[in-house]
C-alpha positions as a Markdown table, in Angstrom:
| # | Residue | x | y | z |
|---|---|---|---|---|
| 1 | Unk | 12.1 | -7.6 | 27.2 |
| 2 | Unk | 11.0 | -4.8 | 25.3 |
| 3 | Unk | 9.1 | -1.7 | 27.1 |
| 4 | Unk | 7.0 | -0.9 | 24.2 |
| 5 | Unk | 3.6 | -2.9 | 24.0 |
| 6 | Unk | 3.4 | -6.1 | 21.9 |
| 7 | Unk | 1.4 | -5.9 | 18.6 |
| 8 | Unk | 0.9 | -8.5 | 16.5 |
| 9 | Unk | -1.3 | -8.5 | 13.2 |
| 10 | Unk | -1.3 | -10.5 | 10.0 |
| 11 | Unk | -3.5 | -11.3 | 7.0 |
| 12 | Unk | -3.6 | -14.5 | 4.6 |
| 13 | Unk | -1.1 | -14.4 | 1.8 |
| 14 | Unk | -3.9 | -13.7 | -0.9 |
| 15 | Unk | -1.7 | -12.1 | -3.6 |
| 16 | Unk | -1.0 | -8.0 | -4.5 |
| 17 | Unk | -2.3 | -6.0 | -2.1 |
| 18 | Unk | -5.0 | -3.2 | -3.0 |
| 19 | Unk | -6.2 | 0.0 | -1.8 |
| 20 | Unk | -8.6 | -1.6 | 0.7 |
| 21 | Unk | -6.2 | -3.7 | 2.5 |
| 22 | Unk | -3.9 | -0.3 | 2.5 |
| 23 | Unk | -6.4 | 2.1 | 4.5 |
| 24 | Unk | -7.4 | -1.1 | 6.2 |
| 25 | Unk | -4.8 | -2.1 | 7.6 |
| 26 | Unk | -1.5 | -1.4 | 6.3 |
| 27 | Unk | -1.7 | 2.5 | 6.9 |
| 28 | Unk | -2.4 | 1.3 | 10.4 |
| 29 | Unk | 0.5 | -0.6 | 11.1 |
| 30 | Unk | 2.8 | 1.6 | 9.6 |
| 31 | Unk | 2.0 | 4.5 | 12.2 |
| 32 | Unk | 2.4 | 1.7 | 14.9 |
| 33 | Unk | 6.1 | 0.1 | 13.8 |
| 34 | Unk | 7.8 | 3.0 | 15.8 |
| 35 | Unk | 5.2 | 3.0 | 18.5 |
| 36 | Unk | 5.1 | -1.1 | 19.5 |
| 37 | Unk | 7.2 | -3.9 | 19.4 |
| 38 | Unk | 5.0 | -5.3 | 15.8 |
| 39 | Unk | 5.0 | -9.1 | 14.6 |
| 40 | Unk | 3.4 | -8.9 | 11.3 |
| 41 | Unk | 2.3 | -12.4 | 10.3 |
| 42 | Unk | 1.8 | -13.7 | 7.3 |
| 43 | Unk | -1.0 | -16.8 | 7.5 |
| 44 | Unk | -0.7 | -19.0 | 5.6 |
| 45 | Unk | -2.2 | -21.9 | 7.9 |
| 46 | Unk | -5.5 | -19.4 | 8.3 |
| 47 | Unk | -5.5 | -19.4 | 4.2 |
| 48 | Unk | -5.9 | -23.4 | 4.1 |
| 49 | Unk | -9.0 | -22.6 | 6.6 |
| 50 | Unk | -11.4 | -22.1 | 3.5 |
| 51 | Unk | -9.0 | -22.3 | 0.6 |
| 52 | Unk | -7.6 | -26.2 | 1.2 |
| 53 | Unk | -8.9 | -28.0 | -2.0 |
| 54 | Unk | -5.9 | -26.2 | -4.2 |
| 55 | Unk | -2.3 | -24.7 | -2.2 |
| 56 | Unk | -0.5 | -23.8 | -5.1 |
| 57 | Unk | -0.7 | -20.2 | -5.6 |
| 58 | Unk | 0.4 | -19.9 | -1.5 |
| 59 | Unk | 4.3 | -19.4 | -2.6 |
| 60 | Unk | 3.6 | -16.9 | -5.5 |
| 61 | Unk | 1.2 | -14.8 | -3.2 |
| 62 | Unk | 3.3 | -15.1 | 0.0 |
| 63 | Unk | 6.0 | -13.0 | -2.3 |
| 64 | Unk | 3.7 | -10.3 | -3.8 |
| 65 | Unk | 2.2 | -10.0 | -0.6 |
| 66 | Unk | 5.6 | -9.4 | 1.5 |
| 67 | Unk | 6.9 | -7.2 | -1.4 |
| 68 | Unk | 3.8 | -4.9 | -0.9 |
| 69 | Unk | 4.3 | -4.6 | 2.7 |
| 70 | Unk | 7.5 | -3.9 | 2.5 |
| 71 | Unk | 7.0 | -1.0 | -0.2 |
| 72 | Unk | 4.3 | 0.5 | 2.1 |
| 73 | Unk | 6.8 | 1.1 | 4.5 |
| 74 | Unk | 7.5 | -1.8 | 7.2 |
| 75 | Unk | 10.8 | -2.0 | 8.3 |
| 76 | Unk | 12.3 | -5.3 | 9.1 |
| 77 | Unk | 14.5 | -3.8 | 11.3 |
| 78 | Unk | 11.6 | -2.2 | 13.3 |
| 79 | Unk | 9.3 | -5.0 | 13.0 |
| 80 | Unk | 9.2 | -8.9 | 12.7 |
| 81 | Unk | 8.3 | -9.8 | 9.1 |
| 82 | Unk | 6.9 | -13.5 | 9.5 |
| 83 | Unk | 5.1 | -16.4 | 8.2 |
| 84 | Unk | 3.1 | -18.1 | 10.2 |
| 85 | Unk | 3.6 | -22.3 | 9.1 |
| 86 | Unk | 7.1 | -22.0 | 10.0 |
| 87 | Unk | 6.9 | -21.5 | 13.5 |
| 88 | Unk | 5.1 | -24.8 | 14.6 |
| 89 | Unk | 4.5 | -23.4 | 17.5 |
| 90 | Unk | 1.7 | -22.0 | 16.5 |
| 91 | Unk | -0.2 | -25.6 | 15.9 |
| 92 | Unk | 1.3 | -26.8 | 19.6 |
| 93 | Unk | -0.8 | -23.8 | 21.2 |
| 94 | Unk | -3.9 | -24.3 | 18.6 |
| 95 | Unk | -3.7 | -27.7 | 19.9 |
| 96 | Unk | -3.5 | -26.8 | 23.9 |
| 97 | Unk | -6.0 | -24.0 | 23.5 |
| 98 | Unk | -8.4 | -26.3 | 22.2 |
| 99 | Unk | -9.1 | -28.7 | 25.5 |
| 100 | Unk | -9.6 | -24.8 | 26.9 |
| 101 | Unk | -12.3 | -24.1 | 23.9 |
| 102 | Unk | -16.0 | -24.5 | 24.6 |
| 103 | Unk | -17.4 | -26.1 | 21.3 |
| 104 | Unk | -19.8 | -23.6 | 21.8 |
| 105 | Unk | -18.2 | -21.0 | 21.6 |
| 106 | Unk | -16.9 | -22.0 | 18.2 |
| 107 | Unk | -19.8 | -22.1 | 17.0 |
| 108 | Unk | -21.3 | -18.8 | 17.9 |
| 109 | Unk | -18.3 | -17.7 | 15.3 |
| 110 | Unk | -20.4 | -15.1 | 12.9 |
| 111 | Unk | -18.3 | -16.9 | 9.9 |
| 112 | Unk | -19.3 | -20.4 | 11.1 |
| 113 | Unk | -22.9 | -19.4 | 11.4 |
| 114 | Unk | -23.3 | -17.5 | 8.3 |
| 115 | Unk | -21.2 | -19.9 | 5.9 |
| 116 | Unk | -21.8 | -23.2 | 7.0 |
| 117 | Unk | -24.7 | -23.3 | 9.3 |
| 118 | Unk | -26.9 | -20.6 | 7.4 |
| 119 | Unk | -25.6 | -20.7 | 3.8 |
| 120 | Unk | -24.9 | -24.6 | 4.1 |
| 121 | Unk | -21.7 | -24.6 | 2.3 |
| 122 | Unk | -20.8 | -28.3 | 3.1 |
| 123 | Unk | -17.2 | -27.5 | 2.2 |
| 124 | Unk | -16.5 | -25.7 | 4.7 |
| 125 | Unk | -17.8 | -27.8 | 7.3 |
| 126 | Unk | -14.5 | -28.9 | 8.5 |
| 127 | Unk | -12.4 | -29.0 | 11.6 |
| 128 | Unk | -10.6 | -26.2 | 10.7 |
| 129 | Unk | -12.9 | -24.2 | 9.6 |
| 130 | Unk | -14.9 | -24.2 | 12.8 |
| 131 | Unk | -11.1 | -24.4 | 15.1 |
| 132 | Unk | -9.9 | -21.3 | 13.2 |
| 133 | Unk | -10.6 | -19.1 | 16.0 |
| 134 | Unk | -8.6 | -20.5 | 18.6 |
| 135 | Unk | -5.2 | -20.9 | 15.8 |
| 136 | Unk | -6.0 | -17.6 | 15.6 |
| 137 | Unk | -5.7 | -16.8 | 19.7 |
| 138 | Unk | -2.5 | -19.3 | 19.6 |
| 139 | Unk | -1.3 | -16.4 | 17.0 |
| 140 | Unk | -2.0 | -13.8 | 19.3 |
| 141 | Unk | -1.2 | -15.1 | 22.5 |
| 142 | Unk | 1.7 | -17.0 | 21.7 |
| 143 | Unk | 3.6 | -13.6 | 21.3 |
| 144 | Unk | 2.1 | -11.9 | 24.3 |
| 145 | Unk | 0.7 | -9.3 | 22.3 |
| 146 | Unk | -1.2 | -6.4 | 24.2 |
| 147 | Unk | -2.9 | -4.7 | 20.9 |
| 148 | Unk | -4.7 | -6.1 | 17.8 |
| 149 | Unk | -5.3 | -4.4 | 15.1 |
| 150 | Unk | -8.9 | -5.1 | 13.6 |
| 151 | Unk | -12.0 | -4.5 | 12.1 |
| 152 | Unk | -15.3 | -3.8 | 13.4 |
| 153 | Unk | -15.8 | -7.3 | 11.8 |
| 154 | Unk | -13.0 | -9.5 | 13.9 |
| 155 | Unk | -13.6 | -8.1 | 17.5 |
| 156 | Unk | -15.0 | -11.0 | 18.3 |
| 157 | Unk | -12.1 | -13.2 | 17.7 |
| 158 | Unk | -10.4 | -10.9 | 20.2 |
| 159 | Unk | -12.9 | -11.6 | 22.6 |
| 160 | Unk | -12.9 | -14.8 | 22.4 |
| 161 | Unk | -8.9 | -14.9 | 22.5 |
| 162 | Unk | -9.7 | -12.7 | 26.0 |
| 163 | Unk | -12.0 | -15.4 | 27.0 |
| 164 | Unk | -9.5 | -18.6 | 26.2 |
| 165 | Unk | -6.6 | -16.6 | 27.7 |
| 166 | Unk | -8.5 | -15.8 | 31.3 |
| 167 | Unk | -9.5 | -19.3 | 31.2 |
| 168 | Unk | -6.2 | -20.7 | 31.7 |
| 169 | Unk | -5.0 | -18.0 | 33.6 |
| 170 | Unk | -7.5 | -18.8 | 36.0 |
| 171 | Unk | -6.9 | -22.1 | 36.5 |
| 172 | Unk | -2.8 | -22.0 | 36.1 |
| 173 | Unk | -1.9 | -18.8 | 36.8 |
| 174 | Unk | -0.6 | -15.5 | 35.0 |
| 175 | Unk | 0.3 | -17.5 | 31.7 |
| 176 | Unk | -0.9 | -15.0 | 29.2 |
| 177 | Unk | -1.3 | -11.2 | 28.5 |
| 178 | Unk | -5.3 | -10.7 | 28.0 |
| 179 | Unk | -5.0 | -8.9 | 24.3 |
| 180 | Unk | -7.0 | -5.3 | 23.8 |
| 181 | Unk | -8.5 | -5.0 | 19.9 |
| 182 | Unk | -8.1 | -1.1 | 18.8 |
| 183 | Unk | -10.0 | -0.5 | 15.8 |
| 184 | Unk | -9.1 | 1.1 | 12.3 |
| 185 | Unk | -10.4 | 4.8 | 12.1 |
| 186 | Unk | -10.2 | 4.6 | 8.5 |
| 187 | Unk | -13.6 | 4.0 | 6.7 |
| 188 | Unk | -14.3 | 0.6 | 4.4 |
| 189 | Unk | -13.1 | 1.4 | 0.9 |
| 190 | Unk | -15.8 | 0.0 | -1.9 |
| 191 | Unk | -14.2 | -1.3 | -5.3 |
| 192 | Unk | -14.2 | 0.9 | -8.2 |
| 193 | Unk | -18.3 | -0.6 | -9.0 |
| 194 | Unk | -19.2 | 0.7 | -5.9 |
| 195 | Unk | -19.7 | -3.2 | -4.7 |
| 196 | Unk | -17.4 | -4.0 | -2.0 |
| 197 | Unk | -13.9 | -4.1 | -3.0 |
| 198 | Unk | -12.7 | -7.4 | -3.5 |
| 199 | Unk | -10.2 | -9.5 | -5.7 |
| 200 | Unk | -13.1 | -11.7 | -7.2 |
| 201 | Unk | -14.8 | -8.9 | -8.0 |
| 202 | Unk | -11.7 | -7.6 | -10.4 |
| 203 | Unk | -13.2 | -3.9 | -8.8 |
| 204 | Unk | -10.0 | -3.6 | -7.0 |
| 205 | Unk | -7.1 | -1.0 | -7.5 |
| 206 | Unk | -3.9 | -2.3 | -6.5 |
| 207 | Unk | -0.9 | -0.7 | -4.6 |
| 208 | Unk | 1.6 | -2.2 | -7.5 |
| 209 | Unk | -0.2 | -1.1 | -10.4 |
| 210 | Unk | 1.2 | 2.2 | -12.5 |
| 211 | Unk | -0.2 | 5.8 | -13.0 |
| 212 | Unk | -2.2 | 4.2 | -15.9 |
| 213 | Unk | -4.2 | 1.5 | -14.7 |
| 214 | Unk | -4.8 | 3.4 | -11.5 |
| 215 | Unk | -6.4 | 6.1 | -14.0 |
| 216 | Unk | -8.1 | 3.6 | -15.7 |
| 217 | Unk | -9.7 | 2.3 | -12.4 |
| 218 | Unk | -10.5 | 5.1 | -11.0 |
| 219 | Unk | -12.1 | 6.5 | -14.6 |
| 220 | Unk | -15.3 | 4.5 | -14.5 |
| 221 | Unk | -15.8 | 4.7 | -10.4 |
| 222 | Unk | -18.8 | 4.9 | -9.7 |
| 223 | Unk | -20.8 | 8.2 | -8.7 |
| 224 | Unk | -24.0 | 9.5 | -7.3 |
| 225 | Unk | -26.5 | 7.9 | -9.4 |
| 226 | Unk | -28.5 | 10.8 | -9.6 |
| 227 | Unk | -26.1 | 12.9 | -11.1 |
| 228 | Unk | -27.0 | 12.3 | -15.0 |
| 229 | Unk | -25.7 | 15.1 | -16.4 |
| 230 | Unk | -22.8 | 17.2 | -15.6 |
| 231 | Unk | -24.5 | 20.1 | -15.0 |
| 232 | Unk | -26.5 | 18.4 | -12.6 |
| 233 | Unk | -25.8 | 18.5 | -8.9 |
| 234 | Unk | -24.5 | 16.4 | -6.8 |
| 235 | Unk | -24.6 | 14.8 | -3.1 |
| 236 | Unk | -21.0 | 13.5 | -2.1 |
| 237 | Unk | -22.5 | 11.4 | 0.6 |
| 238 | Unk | -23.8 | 9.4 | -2.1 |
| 239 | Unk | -20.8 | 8.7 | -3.9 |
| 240 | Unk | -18.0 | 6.4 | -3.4 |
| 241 | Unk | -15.4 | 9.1 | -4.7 |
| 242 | Unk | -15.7 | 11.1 | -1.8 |
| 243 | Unk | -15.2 | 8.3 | 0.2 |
| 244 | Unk | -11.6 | 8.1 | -1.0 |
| 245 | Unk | -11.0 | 11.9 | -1.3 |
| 246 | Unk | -11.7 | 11.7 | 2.6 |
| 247 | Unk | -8.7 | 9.1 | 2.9 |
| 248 | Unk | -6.3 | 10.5 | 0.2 |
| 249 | Unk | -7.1 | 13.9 | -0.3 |
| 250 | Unk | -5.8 | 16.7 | 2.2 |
| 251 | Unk | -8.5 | 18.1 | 4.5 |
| 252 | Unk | -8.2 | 21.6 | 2.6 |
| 253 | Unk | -9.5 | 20.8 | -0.1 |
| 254 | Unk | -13.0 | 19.2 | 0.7 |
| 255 | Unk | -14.8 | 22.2 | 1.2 |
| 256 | Unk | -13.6 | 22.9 | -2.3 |
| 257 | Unk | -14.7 | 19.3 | -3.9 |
| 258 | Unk | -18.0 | 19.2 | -1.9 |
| 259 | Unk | -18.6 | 23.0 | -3.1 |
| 260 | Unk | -18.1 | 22.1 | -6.7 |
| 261 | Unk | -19.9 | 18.6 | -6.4 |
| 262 | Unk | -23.3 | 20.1 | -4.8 |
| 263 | Unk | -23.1 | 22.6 | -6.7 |
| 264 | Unk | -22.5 | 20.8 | -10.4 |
| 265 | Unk | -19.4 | 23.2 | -10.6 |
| 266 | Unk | -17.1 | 20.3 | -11.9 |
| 267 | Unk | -18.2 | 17.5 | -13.7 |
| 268 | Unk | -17.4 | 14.0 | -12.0 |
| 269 | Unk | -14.6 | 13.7 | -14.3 |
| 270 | Unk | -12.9 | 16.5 | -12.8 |
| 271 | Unk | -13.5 | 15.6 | -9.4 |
| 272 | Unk | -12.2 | 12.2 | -10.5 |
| 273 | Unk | -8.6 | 13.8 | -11.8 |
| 274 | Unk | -8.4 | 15.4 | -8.5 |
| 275 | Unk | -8.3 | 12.3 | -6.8 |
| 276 | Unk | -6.3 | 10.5 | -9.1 |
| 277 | Unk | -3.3 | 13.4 | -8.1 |
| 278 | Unk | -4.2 | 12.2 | -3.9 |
| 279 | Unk | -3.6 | 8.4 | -4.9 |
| 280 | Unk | -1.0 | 8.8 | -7.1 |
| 281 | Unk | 1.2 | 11.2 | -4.1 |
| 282 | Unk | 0.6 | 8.3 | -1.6 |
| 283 | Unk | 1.5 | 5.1 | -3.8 |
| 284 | Unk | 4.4 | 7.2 | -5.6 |
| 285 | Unk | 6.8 | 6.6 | -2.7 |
| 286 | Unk | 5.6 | 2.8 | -2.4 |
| 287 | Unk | 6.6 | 2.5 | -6.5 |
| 288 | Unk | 9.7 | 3.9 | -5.1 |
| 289 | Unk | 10.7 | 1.0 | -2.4 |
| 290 | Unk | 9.9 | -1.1 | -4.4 |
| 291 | Unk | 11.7 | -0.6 | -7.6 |
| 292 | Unk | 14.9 | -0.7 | -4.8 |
| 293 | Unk | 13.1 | -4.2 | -3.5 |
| 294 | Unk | 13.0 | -5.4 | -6.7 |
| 295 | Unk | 16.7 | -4.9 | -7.6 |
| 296 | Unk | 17.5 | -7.6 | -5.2 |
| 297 | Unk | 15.2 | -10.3 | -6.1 |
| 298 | Unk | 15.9 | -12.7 | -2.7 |
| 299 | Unk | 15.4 | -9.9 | -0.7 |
| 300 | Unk | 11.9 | -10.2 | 0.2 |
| 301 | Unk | 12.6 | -13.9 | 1.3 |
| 302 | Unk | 15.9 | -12.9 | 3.4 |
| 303 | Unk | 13.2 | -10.4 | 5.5 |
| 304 | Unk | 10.8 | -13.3 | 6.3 |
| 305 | Unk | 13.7 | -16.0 | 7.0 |
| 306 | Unk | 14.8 | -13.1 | 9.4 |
| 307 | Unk | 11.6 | -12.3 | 11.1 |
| 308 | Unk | 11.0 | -16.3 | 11.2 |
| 309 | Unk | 13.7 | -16.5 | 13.0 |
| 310 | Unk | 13.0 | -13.6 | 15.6 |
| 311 | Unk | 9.3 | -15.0 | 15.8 |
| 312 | Unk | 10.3 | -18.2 | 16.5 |
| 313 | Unk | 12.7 | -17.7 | 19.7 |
| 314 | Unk | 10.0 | -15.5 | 20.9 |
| 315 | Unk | 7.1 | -18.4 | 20.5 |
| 316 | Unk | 9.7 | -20.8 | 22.2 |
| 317 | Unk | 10.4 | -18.6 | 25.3 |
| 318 | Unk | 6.0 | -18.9 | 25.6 |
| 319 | Unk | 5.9 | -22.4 | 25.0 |
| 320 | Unk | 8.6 | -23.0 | 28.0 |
| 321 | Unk | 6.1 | -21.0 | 30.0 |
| 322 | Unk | 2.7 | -22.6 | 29.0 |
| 323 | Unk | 4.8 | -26.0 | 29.2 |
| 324 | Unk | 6.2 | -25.6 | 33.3 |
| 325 | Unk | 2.4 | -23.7 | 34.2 |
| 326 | Unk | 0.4 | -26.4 | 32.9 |
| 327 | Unk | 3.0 | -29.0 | 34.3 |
| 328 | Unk | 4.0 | -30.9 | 31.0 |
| 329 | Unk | 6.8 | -32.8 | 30.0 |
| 330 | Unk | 9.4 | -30.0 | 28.7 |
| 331 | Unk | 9.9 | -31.1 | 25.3 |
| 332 | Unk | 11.8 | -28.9 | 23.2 |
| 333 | Unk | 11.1 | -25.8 | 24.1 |
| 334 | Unk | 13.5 | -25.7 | 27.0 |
């Protein structure tokens, strides 16, 4: 067994990755890789959760989505690169977790409560839906993992994982590590409308797209509304293109943007063309990797069949465990 702690993280396979999901998460995990033992997951089960009427762009976004992970900079020979449906261990725990589950605790599940409950989306009023947060303990437990990487938004899916886990280990013994969340110290990146940034909102700038159409995006982002004129000043607190100078640009030069910016010393076009420089220095060695990943065109498949394969001896080495604590037949996993 490894020394290092046990991470494990993941998102749903929704396509090309963009800035968001980069200062979000990605930057996150890539300062971890050397630090933890990481299992990177990528969900597909948690993307039928909401999306289960139409499955046919999972294949095509599961491939974009590992290509941009890799190009960020995860190593599969650091971390384990894998998808979640083919280790069906995963549903076994889901399933096992369940009789553990409280329904009401379920339902106290902001998502459930806000979507369905609130909003009255009848859609989503399924099984699944409501279940998703104990598939998404199995995920966690089932690897042992001591840290999750999350949001202020998804603590309490940790919590709850804490609560499921002590539950069984109260009545069965020490069967699983009780997880600890540690948070993202990166700030929320909006879209380039100054809504929040998201794919349906095309106000996303993506980590695969050129020097041009990064420009472009970052052209028409929007700025203090009260700065009409160029000669007009400004208050960066007010404007989302200070919010990614403080992620992108290098600390010693916002006294220098905020100066010129309060001070109507630059217009916002200028401050805009400073920024473009910060973005284009930290995706320029991600265009890099992955003109290299490219070349090979399997490549990105031989890392998940890899990681799948890691992933899974590790889920089966837990299932023996859960399987001889809560005294049932041994099935395959021993």
């Amino acid at each position: 067994m490894s020394e290092k702690k046990i991470l494990l993280s993941g998102s749903r396979p929704t396509g090309r990755q963009h800035l968001g999901n980069y200062v979000g998460a990605l930057k996150q995990w890539l300062e971890l890789q050397d630090e933890c033992d990481c299992y990177f997951m990528v969900a597909d089960w948690h993307a039928l959760t909401n999306s289960y009427n139409d499955t046919s762009s999972l294949p095509e976004n599961t491939r974009l989505q590992t290509i941009d992970w890799l190009s960020t900079g995860l190593d599969p020979e650091k971390s384990t690169i894998f998808v979640q449906s083919a280790i069906k261990e995963h549903a076994e725990l889901s399933l096992l977790l369940g009789m553990f589950t409280p329904l009401g605790l379920a339902e106290r599940c902001t998502s459930w409560k806000d979507q369905v409950i609130e909003q009255g989306n009848e859609v989503l009023r399924t099984y699944g839906f409501l279940g998703y947060p104990v598939l998404q303990s199995a995920d966690i437990l089932m690897y042992q993992a001591n840290i999750v990487p999350v949001g202020k938004d998804q603590v309490e899916h940790i919590e709850k994982t804490q609560d499921i886990a002590q539950k069984v280990n109260v009545r069965y013994g020490d069967v699983f590590q009780i997880p600890e969340w540690r948070l993202s110290h990166s700030p929320a990146l909006l879209g380039n409308d100054g809504r929040k940034m998201s794919k349906s909102y095309g106000n996303c700038i993506y980590l695969a797209e050129n020097d041009k159409e990064v420009w472009e995006k970052i052209r028409v982002m929007v700025t203090d509304p009260a700065r009409v004129r160029k000669t007009d000043p400004g208050d960066p607190e007010k404007c989302s293109v200070w919010d990614y100078h403080k992620v992108f640009t290098p600390k010693d030069r916002w006294d220098e943007i905020q100066t010129n910016c309060k001070t109507a010393g630059w217009g916002c076009m200028e401050c805009k063309k400073v920024l473009n420089e910060a973005v284009k220095a930290e995706l320029d060695p991600m265009r890099e990797r992955r003109a290299k990943i490219e070349e090979k065109p399997g490549y990105w498949k031989e890392v998940l069949e890899h990681g799948n394969g890691v992933a899974r001896n590790r889920a089966r080495e837990t299932m023996a465990r859960v399987r001889e604590k809560l005294h049932l037949y041994p099935g395959d996993s021993q």
